[in-house]
C-alpha positions in Angstrom: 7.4 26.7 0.9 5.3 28.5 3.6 4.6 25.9 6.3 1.4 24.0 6.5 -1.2 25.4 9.0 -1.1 24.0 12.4 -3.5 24.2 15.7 -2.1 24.4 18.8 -2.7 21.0 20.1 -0.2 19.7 17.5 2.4 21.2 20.0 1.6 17.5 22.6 3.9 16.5 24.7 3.4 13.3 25.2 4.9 10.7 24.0 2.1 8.1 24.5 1.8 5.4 21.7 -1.8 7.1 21.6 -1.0 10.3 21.5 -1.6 11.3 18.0 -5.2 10.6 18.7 -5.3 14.0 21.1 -5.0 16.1 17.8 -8.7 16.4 15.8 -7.3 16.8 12.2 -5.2 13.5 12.8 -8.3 11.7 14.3 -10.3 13.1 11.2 -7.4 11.5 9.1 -6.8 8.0 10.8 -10.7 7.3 10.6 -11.1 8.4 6.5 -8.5 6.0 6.0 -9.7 3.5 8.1 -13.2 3.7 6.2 -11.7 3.3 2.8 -9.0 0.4 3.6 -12.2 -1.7 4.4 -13.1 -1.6 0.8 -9.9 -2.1 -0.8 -9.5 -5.3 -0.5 -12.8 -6.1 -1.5 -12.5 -3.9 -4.6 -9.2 -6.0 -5.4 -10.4 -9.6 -4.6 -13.8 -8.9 -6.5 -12.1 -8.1 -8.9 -9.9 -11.4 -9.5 -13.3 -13.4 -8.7 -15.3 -11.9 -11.5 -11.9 -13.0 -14.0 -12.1 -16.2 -12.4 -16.4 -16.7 -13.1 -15.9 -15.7 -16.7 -12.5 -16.5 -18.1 -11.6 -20.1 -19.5 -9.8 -22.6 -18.1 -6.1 -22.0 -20.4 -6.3 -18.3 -19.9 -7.8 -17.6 -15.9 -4.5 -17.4 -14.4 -2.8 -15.3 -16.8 -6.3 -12.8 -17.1 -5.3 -12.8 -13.2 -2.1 -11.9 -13.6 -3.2 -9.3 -16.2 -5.4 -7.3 -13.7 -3.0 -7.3 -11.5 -0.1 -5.9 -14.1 -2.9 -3.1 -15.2 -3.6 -1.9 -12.0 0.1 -1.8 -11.0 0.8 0.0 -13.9 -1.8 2.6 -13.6 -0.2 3.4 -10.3 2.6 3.5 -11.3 2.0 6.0 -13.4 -0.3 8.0 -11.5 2.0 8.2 -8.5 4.8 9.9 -10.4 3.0 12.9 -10.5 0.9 12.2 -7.1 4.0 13.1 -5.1 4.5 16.1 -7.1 1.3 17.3 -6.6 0.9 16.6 -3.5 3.8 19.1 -2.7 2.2 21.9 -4.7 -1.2 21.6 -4.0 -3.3 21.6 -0.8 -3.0 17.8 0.6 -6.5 17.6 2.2 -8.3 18.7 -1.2 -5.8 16.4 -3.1 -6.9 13.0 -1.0 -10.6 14.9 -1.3 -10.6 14.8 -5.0 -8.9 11.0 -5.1 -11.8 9.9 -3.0 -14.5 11.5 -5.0 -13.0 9.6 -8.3 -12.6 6.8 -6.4 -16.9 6.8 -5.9 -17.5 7.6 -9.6 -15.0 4.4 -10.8 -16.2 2.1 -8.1 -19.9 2.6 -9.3 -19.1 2.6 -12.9 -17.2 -0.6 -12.5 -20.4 -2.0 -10.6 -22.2 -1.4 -13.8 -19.7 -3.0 -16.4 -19.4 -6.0 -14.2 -23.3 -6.2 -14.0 -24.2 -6.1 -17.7 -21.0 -7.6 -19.6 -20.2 -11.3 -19.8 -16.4 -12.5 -20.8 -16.0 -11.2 -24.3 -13.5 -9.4 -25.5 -15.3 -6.0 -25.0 -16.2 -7.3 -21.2 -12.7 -8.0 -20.2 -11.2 -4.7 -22.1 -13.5 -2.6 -19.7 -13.2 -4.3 -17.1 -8.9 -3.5 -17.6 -9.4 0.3 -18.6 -11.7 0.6 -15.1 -9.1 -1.4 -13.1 -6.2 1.2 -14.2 -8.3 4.3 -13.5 -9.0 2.9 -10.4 -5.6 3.2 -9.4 -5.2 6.7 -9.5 -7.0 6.7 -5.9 -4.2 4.4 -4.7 -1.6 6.3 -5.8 -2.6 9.9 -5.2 -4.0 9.1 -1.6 -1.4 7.3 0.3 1.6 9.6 -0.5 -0.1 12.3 0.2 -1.1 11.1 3.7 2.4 10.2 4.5 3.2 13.6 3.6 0.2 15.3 5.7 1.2 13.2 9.0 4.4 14.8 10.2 2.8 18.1 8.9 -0.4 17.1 12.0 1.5 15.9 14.8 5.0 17.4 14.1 8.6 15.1 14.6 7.5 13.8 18.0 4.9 12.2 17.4 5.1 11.6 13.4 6.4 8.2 13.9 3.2 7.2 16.3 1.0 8.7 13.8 2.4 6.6 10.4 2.1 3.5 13.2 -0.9 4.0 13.7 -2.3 4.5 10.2 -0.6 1.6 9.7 -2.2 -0.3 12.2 -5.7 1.1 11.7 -5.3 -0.1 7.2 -4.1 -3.8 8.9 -6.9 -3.8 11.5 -9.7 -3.1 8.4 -8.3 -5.0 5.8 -8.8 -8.4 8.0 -12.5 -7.4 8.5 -12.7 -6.9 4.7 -11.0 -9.4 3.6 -13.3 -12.5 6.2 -16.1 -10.8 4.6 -15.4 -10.9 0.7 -16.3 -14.2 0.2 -19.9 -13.3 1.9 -20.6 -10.3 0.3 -19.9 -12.0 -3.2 -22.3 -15.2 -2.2 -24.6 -12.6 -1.0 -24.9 -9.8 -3.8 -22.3 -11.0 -7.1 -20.2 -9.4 -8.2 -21.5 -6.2 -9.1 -23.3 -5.5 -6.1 -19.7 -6.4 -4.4 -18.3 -3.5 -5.8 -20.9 -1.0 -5.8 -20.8 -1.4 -1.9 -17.3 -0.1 -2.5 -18.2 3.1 -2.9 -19.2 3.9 0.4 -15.4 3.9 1.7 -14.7 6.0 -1.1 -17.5 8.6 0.3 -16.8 8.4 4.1 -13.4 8.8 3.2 -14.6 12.2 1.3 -16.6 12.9 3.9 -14.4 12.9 7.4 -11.8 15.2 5.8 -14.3 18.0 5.4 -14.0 19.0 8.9 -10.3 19.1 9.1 -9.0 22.6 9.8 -5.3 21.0 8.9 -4.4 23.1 5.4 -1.4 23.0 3.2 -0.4 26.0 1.3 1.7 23.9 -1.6 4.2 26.1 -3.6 4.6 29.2 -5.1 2.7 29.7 -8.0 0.6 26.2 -7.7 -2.2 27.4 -9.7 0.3 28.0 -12.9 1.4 24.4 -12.7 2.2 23.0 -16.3 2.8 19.1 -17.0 7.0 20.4 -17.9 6.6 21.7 -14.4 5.1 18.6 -12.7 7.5 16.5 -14.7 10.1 18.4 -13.3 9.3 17.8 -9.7 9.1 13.9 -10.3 12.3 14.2 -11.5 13.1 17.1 -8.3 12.3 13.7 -6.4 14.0 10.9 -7.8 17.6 13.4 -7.9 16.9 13.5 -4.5 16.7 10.4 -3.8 19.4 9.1 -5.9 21.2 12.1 -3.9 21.0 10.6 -0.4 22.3 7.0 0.0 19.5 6.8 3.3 16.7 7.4 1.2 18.1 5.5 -2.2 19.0 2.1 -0.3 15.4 2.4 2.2 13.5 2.7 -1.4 15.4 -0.2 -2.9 15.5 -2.9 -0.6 11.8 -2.4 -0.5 11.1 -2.4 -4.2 13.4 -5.9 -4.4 11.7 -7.3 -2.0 8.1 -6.3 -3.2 8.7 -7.5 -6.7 9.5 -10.8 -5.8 7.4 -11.2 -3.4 3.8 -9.3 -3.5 2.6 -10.6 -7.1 2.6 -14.2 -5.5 1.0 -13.8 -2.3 -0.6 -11.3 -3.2 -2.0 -10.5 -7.0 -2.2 -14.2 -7.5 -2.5 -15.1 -3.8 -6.5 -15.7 -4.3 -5.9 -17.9 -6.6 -3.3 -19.8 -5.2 -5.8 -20.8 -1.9 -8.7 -21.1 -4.5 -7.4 -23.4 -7.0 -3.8 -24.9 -5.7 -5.0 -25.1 -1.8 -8.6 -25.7 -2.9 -10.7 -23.8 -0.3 -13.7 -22.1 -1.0 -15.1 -18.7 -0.9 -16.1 -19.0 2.9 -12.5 -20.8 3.8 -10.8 -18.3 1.2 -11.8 -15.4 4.0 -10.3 -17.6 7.0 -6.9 -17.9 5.2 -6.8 -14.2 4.0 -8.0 -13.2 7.4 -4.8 -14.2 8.4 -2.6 -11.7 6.5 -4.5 -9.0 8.0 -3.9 -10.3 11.6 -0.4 -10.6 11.2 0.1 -7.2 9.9 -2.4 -5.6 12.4 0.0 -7.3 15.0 2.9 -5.6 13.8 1.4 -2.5 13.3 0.4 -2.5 16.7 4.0 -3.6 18.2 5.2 -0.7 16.6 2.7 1.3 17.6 3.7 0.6 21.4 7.2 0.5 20.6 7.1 3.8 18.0 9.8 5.4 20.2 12.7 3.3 19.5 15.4 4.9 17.2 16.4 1.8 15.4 14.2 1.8 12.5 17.1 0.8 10.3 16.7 -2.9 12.6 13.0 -2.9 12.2 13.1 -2.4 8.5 15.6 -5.2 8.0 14.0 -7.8 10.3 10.5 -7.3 8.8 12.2 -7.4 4.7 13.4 -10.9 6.6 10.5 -12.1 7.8 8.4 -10.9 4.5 10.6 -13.3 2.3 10.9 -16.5 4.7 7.4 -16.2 5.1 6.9 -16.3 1.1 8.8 -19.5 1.4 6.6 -21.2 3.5 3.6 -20.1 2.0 4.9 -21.7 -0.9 6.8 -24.4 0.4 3.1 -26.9 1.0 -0.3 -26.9 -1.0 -2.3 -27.2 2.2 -4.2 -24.9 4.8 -2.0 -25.0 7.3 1.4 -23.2 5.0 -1.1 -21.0 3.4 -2.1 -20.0 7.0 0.9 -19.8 8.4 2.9 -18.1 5.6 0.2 -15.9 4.9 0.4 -14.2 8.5 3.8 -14.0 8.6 3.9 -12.1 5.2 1.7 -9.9 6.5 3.5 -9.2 9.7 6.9 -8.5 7.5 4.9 -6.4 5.0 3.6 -4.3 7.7 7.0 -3.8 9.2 8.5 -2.9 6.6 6.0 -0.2 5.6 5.9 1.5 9.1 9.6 1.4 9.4 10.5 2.7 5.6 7.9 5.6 5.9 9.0 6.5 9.3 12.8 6.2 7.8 12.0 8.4 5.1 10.1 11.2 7.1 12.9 11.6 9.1 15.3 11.9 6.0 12.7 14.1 3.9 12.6 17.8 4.1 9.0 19.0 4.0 8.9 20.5 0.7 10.2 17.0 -0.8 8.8 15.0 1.4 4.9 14.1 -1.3 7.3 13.6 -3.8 10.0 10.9 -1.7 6.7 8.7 0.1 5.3 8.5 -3.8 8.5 7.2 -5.1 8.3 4.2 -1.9 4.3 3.7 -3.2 6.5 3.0 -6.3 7.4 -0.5 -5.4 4.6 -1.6 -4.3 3.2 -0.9 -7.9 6.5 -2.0 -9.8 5.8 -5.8 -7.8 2.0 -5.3 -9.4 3.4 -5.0 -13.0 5.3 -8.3 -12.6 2.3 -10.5 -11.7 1.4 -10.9 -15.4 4.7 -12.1 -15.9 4.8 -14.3 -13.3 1.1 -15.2 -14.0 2.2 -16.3 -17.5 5.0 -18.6 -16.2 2.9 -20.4 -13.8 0.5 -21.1 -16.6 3.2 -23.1 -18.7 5.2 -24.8 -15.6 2.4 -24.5 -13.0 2.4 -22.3 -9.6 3.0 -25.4 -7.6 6.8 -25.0 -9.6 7.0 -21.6 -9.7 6.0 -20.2 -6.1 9.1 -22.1 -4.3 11.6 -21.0 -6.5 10.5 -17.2 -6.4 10.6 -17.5 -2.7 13.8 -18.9 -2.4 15.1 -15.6 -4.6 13.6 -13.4 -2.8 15.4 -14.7 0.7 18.5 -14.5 -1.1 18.0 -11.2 -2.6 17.0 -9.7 0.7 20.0 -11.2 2.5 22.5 -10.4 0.1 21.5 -6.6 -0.1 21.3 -6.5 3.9 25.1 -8.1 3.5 26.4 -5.3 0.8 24.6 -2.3 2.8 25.1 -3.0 6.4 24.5 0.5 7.3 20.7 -0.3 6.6 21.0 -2.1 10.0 22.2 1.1 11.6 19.7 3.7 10.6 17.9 5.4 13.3 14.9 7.5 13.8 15.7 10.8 16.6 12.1 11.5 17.8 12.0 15.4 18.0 14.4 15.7 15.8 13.4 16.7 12.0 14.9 16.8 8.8 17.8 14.6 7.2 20.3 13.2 9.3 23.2 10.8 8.9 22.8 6.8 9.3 23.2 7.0 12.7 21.0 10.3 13.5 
């Protein structure tokens, strides 16, 4: 695969944990990411407020859990084939056309939530809309991953993912605080019509970039048995190389146990179990934000350190004990707490697992390895119905402890069985796939 096109300030020197920011196409990047994580959450949380305004009382929390599955599930399936395209089409008109849908779903969604009341016809659109809504998701952030190293080049690729990183955590607690205000101020409709302009700055700021990606030979003749057979191209690679394979699965384990808890059904977990309002809702959420801005920004200043396989451990620890204090009291203060700490680990171990893997990737893999991470994070979606149901029949104040616990053990017991996990390390200047301790 011909290399991607590069200008000649990609070649910095400097190893600043700003650095990245002295390349135009990377600034053009970080910002139209930046502009659509501030709606993201607020596409999400409207979401799981509209369910909550017009489903009954013996059905909310699994109808919760159901929007949650959906979505998951639509990126899930979307992001099998995101990678793959992603490696055979240009990357900036890929994340252009994502964006563009993204716009025509947000407003459409608008509509539907607008004009439809909780039938059986209002809630069946509103799931179809929340599925094609994830094809954003899944197409945008693998391919982002995979345009970042392609920018800035192996020395500075791992200050680049930190600071993409840091840039979604510092916009998701400004959109989060503000959810509960723009709901109050303009429903639910209006909420998520005003999504659509991160969706269009997004589209927007990439138009300038000069950054290009040629994708592979013969991209234009693409047939679904030839995507398929890239998806597939990616998981025998992965399966393949023990670095990648265990990165992928300790985060997936994890994830699942973990995300459709404080997450999916996080909302309604401060709403209803924790009782706080919409305003208070925004205080407590705020803090998830702040904790994983704080690690993104540690890593940031610290993006030069080699041991990555450390990092990744420590924040798949902190992510879990955090879930257990979350769940571990029904007031403010564990929901506070817990939810800052969960966002610190989650953080963590995002920076540290994409770093990980764009060190192990080779270029022309590389769309296809970052979709399959995207992967779990979707996976843990599909289980909050699940998990939705069960708290409906024993009640979340049950449920939430005993997932946590799990998911301490699980992450502790896999760290035990694969101790080279603790050992990986990142060579900064150094690209393509090395050994554990490369």
């Amino acid at each position: 695969m011909p290399p991607a096109r590069r200008s000649p300030s990609n070649r910095l020197e400097s190893t600043s944990s700003l650095a990245p920011f002295g390349v135009r196409d990377f600034r053009l990047l970080f910002f139209s990411f930046v502009g659509w994580q501030l709606i993201h959450p607020l596409q999400v949380v409207t979401l799981i407020f509209w369910i909550q305004e017009n489903a009954d009382d013996d059905s909310r929390i699994i109808l919760v859990g159901a929007v949650g599955t959906i979505r998951g599930l639509g990126a899930l399936i979307f992001s099998l084939f995101s990678g793959a395209v992603a490696d055979r089409f240009d990357r900036r008109r890929v994340v252009m056309t994502a964006q563009s849908l993204g716009v025509l779903l947000a407003l459409t969604t608008a509509v539907v939530m607008s004009v439809v009341s909780g039938s059986v016809l209002g809630f069946g659109s509103i799931f179809v809309l929340a599925f094609l809504a994830a094809a954003p998701l899944a197409v945008d952030i693998p391919t982002r991953q995979a345009m970042v190293p392609d920018i800035l080049g192996p020395r500075l690729t791992a200050q680049g993912l930190a600071l993409n990183s840091a840039g979604m955590q510092l916009a998701m607690p400004f959109a989060v605080f503000g959810v509960g205000i723009i709901i109050e101020a303009l429903g639910t409709g209006g909420s998520y019509a005003l999504s659509a302009v991160g969706h269009a700055s997004a589209v927007l700021l990439l138009l300038p970039m000069s950054y290009r990606s040629t994708g592979g030979a013969g991209a234009t003749r693409v047939t679904m048995r030839r995507t398929l057979s890239d998806v597939l191209d990616g998981f025998r690679f992965a399966r393949g190389q023990a670095v990648v394979l265990w990165v992928i699965l300790l985060v997936v384990v994890v994830m699942a146990l973990g995300f459709p808890p404080t997450a999916s059904l996080g909302p309604t977990w401060i709403t209803t179990v924790v009782g706080a309002s919409l305003s208070e809702f925004g205080f407590i959420m705020l803090t998830w934000g702040l904790g994983a801005f704080a690690a993104s920004i540690l890593l940031t200043r610290y993006a030069r350190i080699e041991r990555y396989g450390l990092v990744l451990s420590l924040g798949a620890l902190t992510f879990a004990g955090s879930f257990v204090l979350f769940a571990a009291g029904t007031s403010w203060p564990f929901a506070t707490v817990g939810n800052f700490g969960v966002g610190f680990g989650f953080a963590m171990m995002q920076v540290s697992a994409t770093t990980l893997l764009a060190h192990h990737t080779p270029n022309e893999t590389r769309g296809r390895v970052m979709s399959l991470l995207m992967i779990s994070i979707f996976s843990a979606q599909m289980l909050a119905l699940p998990i939705a149901a069960l708290g409906q029949a024993v009640s979340l104040q049950t449920l939430f402890p005993i997932l946590s616990y799990v998911c301490v053990g699980s992450a502790v017991l896999m760290l035990l069985a694969r101790r080279e996990l603790w050992q990986l390390r990142v060579r900064h200047g150094a690209s393509g796939r090395t050994g554990p301790d490369a």
